[in-house]
VOPAGU-2260 file (C-alpha; in pm, 1 decimal, decimal comma):
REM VOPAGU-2260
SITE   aa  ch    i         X         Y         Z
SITE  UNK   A    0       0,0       0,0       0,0
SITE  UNK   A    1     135,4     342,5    -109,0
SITE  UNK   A    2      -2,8     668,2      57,3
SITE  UNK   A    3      59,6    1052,4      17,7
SITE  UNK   A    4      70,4    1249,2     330,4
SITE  UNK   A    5      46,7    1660,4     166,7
SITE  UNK   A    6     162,6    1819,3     494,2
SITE  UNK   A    7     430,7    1704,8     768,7
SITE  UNK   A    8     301,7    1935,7    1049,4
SITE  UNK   A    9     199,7    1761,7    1376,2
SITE  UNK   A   10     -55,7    1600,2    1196,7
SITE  UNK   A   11     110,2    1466,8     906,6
SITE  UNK   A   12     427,5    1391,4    1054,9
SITE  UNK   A   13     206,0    1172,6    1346,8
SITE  UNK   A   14      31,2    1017,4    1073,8
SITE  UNK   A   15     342,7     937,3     829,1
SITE  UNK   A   16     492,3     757,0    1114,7
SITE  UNK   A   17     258,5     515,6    1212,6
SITE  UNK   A   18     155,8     439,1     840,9
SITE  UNK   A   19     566,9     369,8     771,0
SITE  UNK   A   20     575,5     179,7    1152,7
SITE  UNK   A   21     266,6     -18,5     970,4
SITE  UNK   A   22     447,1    -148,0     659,4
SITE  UNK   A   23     345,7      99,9     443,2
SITE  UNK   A   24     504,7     266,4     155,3
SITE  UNK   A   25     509,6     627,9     232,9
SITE  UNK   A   26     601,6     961,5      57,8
SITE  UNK   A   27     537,5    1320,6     291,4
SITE  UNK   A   28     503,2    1618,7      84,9
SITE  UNK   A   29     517,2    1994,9     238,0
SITE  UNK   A   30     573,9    2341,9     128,2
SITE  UNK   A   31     749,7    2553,9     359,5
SITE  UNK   A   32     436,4    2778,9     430,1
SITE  UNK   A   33     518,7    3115,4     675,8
SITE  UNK   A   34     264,1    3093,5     970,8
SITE  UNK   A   35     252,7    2687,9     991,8
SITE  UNK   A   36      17,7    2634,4    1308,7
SITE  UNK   A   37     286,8    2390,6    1424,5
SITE  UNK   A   38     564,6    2600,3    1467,2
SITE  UNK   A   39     397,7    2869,6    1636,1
SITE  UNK   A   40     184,9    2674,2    1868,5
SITE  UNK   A   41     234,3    2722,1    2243,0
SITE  UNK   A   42     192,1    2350,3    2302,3
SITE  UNK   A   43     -10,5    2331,7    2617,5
SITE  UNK   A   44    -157,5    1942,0    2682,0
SITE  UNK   A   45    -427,9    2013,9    2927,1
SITE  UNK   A   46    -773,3    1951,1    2769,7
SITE  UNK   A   47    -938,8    1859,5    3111,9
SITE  UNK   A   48    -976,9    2279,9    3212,6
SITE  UNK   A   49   -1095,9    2429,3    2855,9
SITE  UNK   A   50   -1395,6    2729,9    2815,6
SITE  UNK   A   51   -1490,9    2430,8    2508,1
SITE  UNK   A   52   -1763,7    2306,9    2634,2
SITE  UNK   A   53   -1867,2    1991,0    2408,4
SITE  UNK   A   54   -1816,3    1620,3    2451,2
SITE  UNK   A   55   -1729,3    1546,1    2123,4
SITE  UNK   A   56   -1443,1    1794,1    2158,7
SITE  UNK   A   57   -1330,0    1714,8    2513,6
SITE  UNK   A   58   -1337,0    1319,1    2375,2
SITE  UNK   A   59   -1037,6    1296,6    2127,4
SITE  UNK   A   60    -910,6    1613,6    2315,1
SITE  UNK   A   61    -840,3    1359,5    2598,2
SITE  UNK   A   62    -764,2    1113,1    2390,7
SITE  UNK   A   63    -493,0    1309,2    2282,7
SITE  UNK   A   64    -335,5    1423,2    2587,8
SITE  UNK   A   65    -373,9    1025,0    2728,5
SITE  UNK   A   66    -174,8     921,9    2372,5
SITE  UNK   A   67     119,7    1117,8    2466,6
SITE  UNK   A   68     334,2     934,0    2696,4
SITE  UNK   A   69     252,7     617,3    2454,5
SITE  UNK   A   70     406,8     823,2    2181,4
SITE  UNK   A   71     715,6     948,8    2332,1
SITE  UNK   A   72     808,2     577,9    2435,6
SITE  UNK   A   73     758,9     481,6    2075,4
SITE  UNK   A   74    1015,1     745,6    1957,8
SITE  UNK   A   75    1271,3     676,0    2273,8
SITE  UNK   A   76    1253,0     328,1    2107,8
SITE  UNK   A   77    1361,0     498,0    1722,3
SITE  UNK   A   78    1628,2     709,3    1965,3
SITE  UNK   A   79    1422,2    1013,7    1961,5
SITE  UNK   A   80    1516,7    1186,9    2253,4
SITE  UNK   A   81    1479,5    1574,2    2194,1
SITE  UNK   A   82    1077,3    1539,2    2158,7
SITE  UNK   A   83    1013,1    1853,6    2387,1
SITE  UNK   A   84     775,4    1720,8    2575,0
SITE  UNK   A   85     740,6    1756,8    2954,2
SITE  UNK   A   86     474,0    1700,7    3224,7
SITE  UNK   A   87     470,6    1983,8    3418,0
SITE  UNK   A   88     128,4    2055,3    3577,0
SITE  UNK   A   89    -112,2    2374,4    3499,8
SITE  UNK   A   90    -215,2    2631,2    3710,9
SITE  UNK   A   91    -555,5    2712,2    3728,5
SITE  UNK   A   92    -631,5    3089,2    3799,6
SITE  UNK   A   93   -1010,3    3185,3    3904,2
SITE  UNK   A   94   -1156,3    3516,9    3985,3
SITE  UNK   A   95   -1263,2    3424,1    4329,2
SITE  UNK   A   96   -1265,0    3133,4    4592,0
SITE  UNK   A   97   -1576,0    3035,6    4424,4
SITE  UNK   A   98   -1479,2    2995,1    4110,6
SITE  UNK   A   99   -1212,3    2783,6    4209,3
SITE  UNK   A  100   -1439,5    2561,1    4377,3
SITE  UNK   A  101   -1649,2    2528,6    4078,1
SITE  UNK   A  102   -1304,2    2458,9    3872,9
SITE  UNK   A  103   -1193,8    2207,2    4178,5
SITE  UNK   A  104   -1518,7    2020,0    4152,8
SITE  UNK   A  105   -1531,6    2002,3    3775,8
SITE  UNK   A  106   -1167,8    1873,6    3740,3
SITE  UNK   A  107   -1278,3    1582,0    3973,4
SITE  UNK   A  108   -1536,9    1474,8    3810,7
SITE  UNK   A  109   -1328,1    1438,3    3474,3
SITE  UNK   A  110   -1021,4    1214,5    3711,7
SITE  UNK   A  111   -1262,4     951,6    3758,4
SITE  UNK   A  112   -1268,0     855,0    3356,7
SITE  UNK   A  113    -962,2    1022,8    3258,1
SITE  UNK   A  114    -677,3     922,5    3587,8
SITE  UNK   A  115    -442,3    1067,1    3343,9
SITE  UNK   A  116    -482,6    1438,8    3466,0
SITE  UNK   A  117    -327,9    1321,1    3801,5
SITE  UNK   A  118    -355,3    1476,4    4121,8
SITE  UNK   A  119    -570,5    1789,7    4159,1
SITE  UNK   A  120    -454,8    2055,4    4452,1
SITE  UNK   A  121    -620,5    2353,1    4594,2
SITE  UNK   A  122    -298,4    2589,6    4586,1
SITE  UNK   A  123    -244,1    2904,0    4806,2
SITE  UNK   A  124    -124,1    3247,4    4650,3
SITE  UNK   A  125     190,4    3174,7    4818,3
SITE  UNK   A  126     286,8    2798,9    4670,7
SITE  UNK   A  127     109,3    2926,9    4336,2
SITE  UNK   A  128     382,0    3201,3    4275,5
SITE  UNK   A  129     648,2    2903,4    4415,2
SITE  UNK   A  130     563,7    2705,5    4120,8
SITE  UNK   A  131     543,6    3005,4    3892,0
SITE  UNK   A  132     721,7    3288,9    4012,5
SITE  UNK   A  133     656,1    3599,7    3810,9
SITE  UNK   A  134     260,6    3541,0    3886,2
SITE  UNK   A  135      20,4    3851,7    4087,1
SITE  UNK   A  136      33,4    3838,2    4435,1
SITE  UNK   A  137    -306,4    3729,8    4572,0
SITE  UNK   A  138    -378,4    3505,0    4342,8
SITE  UNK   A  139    -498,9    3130,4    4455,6
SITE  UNK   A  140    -470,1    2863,8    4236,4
SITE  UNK   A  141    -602,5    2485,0    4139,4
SITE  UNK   A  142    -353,2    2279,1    4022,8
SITE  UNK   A  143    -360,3    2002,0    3808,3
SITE  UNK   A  144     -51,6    1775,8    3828,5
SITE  UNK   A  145    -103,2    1543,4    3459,0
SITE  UNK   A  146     -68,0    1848,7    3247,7
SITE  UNK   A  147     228,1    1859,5    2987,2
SITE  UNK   A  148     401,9    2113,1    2767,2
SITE  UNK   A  149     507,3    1998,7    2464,3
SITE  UNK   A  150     742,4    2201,1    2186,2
SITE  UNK   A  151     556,8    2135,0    1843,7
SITE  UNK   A  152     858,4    2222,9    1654,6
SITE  UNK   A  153    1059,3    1967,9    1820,4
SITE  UNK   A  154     803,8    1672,3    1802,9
SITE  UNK   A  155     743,0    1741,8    1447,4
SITE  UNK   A  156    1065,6    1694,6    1356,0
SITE  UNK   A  157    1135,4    1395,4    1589,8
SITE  UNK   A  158     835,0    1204,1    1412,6
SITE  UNK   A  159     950,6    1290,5    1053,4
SITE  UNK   A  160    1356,4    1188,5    1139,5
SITE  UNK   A  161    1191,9     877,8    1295,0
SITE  UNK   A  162     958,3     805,3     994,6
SITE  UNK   A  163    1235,4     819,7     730,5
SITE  UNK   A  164    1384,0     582,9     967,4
SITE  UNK   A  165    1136,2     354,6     881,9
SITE  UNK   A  166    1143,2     471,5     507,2
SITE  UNK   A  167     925,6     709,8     477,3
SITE  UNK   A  168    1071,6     981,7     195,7
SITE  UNK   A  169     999,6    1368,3     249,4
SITE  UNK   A  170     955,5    1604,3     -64,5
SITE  UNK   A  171     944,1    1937,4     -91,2
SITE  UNK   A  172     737,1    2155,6    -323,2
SITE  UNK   A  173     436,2    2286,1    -478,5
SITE  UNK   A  174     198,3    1969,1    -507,0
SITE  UNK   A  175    -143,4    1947,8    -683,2
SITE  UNK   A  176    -385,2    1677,0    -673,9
SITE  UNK   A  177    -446,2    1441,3    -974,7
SITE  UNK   A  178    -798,7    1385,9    -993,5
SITE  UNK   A  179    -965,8    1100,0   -1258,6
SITE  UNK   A  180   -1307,8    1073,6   -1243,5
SITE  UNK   A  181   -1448,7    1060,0    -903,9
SITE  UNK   A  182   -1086,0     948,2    -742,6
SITE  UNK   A  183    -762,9    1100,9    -645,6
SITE  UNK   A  184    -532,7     868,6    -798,4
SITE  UNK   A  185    -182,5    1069,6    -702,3
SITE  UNK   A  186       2,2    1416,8    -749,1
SITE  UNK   A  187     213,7    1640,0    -912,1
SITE  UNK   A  188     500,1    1772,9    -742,8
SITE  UNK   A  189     737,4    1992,7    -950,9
SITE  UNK   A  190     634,0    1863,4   -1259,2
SITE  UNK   A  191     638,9    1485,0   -1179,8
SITE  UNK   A  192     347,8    1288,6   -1131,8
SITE  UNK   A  193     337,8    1051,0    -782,5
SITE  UNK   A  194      52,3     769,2    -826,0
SITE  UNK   A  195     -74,4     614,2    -481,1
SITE  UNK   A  196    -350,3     439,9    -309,2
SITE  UNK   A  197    -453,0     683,8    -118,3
SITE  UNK   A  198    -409,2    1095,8     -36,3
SITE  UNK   A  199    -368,3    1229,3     304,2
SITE  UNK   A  200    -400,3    1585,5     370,7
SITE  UNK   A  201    -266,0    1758,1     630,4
SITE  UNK   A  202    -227,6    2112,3     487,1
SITE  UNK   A  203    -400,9    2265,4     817,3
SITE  UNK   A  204    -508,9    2602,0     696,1
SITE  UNK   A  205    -356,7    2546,9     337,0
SITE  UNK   A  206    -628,6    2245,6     292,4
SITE  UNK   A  207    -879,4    2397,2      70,1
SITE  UNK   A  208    -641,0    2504,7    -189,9
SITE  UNK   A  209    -576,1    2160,9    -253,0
SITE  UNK   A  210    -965,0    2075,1    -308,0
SITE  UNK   A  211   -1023,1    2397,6    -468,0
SITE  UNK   A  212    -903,1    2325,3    -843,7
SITE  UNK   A  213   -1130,4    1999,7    -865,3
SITE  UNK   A  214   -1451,0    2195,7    -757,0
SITE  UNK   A  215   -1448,9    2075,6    -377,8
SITE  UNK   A  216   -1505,4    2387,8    -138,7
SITE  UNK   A  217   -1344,6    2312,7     231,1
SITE  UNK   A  218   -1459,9    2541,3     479,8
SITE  UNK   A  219   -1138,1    2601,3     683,1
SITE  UNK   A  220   -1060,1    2912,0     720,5
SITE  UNK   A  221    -689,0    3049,1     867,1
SITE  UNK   A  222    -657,7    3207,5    1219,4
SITE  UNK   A  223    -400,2    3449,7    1301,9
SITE  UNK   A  224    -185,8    3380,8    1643,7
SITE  UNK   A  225      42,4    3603,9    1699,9
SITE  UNK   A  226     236,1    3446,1    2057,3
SITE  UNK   A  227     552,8    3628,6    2260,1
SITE  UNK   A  228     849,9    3448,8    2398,0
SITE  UNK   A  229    1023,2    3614,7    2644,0
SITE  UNK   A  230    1359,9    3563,4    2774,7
SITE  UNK   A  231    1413,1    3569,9    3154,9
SITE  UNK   A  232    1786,8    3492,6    3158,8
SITE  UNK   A  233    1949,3    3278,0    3427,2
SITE  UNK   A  234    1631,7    3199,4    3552,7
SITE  UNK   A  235    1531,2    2787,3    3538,7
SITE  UNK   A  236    1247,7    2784,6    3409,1
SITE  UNK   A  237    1274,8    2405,5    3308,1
SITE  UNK   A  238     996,3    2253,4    3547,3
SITE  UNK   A  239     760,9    2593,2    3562,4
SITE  UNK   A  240     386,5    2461,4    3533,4
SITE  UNK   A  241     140,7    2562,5    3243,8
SITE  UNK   A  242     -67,8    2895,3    3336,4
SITE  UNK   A  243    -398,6    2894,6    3236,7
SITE  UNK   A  244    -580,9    3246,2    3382,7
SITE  UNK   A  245    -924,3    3143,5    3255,1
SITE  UNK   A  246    -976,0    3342,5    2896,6
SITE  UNK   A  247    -775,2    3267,9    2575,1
SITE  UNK   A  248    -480,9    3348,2    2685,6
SITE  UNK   A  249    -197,2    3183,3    2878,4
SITE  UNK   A  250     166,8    3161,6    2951,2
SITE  UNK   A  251     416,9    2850,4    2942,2
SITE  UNK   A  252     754,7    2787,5    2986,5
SITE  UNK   A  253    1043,2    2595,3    2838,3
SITE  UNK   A  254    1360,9    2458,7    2969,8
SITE  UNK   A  255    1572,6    2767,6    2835,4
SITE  UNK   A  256    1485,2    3011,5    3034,4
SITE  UNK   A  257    1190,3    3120,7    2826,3
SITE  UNK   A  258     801,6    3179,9    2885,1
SITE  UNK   A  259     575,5    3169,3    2585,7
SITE  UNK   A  260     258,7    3439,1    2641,6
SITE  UNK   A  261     -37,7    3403,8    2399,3
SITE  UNK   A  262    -238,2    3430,2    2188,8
SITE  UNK   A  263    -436,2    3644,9    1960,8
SITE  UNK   A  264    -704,3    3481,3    1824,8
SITE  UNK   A  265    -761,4    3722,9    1446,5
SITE  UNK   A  266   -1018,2    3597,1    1217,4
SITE  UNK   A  267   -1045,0    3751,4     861,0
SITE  UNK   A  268    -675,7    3812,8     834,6
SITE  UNK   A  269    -608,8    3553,5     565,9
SITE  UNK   A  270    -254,4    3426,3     507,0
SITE  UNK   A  271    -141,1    3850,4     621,9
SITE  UNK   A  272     178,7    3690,6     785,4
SITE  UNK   A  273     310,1    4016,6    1003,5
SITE  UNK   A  274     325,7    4083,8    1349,7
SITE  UNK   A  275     106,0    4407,9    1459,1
SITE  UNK   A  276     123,8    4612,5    1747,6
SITE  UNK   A  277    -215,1    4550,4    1851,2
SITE  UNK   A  278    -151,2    4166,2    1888,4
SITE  UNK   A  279     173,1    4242,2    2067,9
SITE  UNK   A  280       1,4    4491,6    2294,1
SITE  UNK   A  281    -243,5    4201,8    2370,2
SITE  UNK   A  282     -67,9    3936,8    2430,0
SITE  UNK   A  283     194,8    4147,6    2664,1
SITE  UNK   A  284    -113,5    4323,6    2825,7
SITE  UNK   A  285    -263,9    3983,7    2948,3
SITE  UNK   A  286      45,8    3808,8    3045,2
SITE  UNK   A  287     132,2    4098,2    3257,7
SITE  UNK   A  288    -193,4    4180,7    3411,7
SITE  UNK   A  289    -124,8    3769,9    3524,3
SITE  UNK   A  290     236,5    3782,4    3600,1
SITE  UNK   A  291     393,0    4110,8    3652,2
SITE  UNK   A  292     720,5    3953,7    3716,1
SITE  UNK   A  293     758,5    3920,9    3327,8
SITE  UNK   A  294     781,2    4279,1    3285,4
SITE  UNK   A  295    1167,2    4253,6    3295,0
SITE  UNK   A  296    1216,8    3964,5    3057,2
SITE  UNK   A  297    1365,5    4030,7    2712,7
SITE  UNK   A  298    1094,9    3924,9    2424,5
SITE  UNK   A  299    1321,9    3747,4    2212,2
SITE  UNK   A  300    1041,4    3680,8    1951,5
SITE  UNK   A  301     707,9    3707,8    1846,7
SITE  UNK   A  302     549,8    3445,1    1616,9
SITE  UNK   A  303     297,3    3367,0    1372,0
SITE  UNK   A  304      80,9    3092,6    1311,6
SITE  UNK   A  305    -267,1    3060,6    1076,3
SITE  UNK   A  306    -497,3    2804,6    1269,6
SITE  UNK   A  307    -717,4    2598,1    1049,5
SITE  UNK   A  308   -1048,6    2663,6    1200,5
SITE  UNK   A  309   -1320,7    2434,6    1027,2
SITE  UNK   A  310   -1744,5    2531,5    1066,7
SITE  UNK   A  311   -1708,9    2429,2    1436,9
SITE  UNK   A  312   -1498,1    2332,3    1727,3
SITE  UNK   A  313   -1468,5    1955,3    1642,8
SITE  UNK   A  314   -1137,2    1890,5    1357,3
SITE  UNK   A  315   -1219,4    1745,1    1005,0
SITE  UNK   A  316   -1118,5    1386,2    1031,6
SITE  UNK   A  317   -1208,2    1119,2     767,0
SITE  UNK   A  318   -1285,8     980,9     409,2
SITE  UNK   A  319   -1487,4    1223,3     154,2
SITE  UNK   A  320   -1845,3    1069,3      13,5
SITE  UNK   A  321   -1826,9    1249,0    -290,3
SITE  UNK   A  322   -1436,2    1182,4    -367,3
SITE  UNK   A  323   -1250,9     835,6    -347,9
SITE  UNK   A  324    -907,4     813,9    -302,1
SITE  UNK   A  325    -840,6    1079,5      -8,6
SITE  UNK   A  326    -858,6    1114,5     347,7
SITE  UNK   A  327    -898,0    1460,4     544,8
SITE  UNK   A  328    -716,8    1519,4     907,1
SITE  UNK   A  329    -725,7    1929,6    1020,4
SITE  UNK   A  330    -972,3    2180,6    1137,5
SITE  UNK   A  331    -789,5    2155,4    1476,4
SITE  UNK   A  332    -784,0    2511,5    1542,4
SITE  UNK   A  333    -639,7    2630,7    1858,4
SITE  UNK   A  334    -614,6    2263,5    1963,6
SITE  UNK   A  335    -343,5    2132,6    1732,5
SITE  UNK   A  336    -103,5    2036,8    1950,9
SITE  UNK   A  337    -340,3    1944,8    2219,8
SITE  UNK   A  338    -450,0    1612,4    1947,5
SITE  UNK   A  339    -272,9    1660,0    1689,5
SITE  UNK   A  340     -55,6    1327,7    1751,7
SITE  UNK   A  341    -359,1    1145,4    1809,2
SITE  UNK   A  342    -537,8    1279,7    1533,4
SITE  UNK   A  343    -240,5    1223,9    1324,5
SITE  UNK   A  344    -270,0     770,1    1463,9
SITE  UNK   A  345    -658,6     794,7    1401,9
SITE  UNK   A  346    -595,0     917,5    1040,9
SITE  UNK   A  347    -336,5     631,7     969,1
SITE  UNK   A  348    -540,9     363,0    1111,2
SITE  UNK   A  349    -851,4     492,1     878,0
SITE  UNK   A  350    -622,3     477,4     588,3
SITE  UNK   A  351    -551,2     131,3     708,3
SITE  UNK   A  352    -917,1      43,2     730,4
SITE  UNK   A  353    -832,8     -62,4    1097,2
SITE  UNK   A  354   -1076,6      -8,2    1407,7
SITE  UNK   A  355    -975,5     311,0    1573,6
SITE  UNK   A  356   -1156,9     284,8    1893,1
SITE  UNK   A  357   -1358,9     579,5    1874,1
SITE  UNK   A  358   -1681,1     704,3    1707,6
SITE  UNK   A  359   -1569,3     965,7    1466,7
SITE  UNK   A  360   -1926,8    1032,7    1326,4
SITE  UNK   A  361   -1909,2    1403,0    1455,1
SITE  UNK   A  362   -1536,6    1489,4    1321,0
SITE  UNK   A  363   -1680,5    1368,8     957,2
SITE  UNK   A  364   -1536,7    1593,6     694,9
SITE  UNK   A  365   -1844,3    1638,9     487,8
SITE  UNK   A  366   -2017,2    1869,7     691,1
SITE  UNK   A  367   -1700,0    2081,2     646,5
SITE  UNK   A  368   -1793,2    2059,3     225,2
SITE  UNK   A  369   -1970,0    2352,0      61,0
């Protein structure tokens, strides 16, 4: 069996790896878009405290986060150690002792079906800012102990080293679908034609341009995120937790001294890849009205991704009823990183016609077609 994965982002990389893993002839394909959701992501692994409120969503949201550790032990095995993946914990910030409660109680409901999440702790201002020193005094905390952080740059590439490993070959270029009848039967990358069984793609954002010349309308539209790192030198930040202040935003950090802050959230800016003042202004606003002890770190970037956000929450995952020959895996929006992994195994074992162990009725892609 011969498949086509258009995209190597968290997604496609995920996906390429356990098709190769699976004895199957693979050949990834990506264009080295600016704004690639992947490399911008902030890479927080915490779906059991989320504003989304739907089941469908928190379902392969969890199923995500709970496929992580299985993943990093299956690239330890291909000697991928640099993954970027830690479990760190997540701070929980409420608005009042109330609200806390309400958080406290809701968590523990969720540990009974997902033991994953780990130990859930009612924290005091005073151990809060011990975990995460730059935070507002005053401010009490729930803590959830399972959360990770993972580095999406660093796992992508650790999946695509590990699935050429296996075989798997990596092209780069523009790529076009070659469509006969009502079947994908390959592409054309820089003038040569690729035949296959089947077509995975996992252009995120990019999708629809791949549907577009054959008639097919994809409704995934790109996000703008524009996210901060900032610099706090000789400061160890290696085992801060996750910060989650209870709106979009939120603030990470990474074993280099560095805290990520983020994220806008701009709809209707197309593929404008540029970083404004007004998403700056945001993103340092919130972070500081949270932890004021940022205010002397050095931003040492700012960057841009373009989310693919389908017609709803859930992502676009499946096989097309009025085109053979291709499977769909994105629409993960602001939750790439979150599933992406485990979208990225679901995908593979559809390709493979192999029971997946969930019911993917709601992520099918053809209520995403115009």
């Amino acid at each position: 069996m011969k498949i086509i994965v258009i995209g190597s982002g968290i997604v496609g990389a995920s996906a390429a790896y356990h098709l190769v893993k699976n004895n199957t002839e693979v050949i990834m394909i990506d264009k080295d878009h600016h704004g690639a959701a992947t490399s911008a992501g902030a890479g927080i692994v915490c779906p059991w405290i989320s504003s989304v409120d739907d089941d469908d969503w928190y379902r392969i949201a969890k199923g995500g986060a709970q496929y992580y550790p299985e993943l990093i032990s299956q690239l330890k095995n291909d000697n991928e150690e640099n993954v970027g993946y830690k479990k760190v914990g997540a701070i929980c910030l409420g608005a009042n002792s109330e609200e806390l409660e309400r958080i406290e109680k809701e968590v523990g409901t969720k540990q009974i079906d997902a033991p994953e999440l780990g130990d859930i702790e009612r924290l005091s201002t005073e151990k809060a800012r011990q975990l995460f020193p730059p935070l507002k005094e005053g401010r009490e905390a729930v803590f959830v102990s399972g959360a990770a952080r993972v580095d999406g740059r660093l796992l992508r590439d650790a999946m695509k080293r590990a699935a050429q490993k296996h075989g798997a070959k990596l092209l780069n270029g523009e790529v076009a679908l070659i469509h006969e009848g009502d079947k994908i039967t390959g592409v054309k990358i820089n003038d040569e034609k690729i035949y296959a069984d089947t077509v995975l793609i996992t252009a995120g954002a990019w999708s629809p341009e791949l549907l577009a010349p054959i008639g097919i309308e994809l409704k995934v539209e790109p996000q703008r995120g524009q996210i901060a790192h900032i610099n706090l030198p000789n400061t160890d930040t290696s085992n801060w937790p996750v910060v989650l202040p209870g709106s979009s935003h939120y603030m990470l950090a990474f074993d280099d001294s560095r805290v990520v802050a983020g994220a806008t959230r701009e709809t209707g800016t197309g593929f404008n890849y540029r970083t404004t003042v007004g998403g700056v202004n945001e993103v340092i606003t919130e972070a500081l009205n949270v932890a004021p002890g940022l205010a002397e770190g050095t931003i040492q970037e700012v960057r841009i991704g373009f989310r693919p956000m389908g017609p709803d929450i859930l992502p676009i995952l499946g096989r097309l009823d009025c085109l053979k020959g291709i499977v769909l895996a994105t629409g993960l929006g602001a939750s790439g990183l979150t599933m992406g992994p485990y979208v990225g195994k679901l995908a593979a074992s559809i390709l493979k016609d192999e029971e997946v162990g969930l019911d993917l009725v709601a992520y099918n892609p053809n209520r995403a077609i115009k």
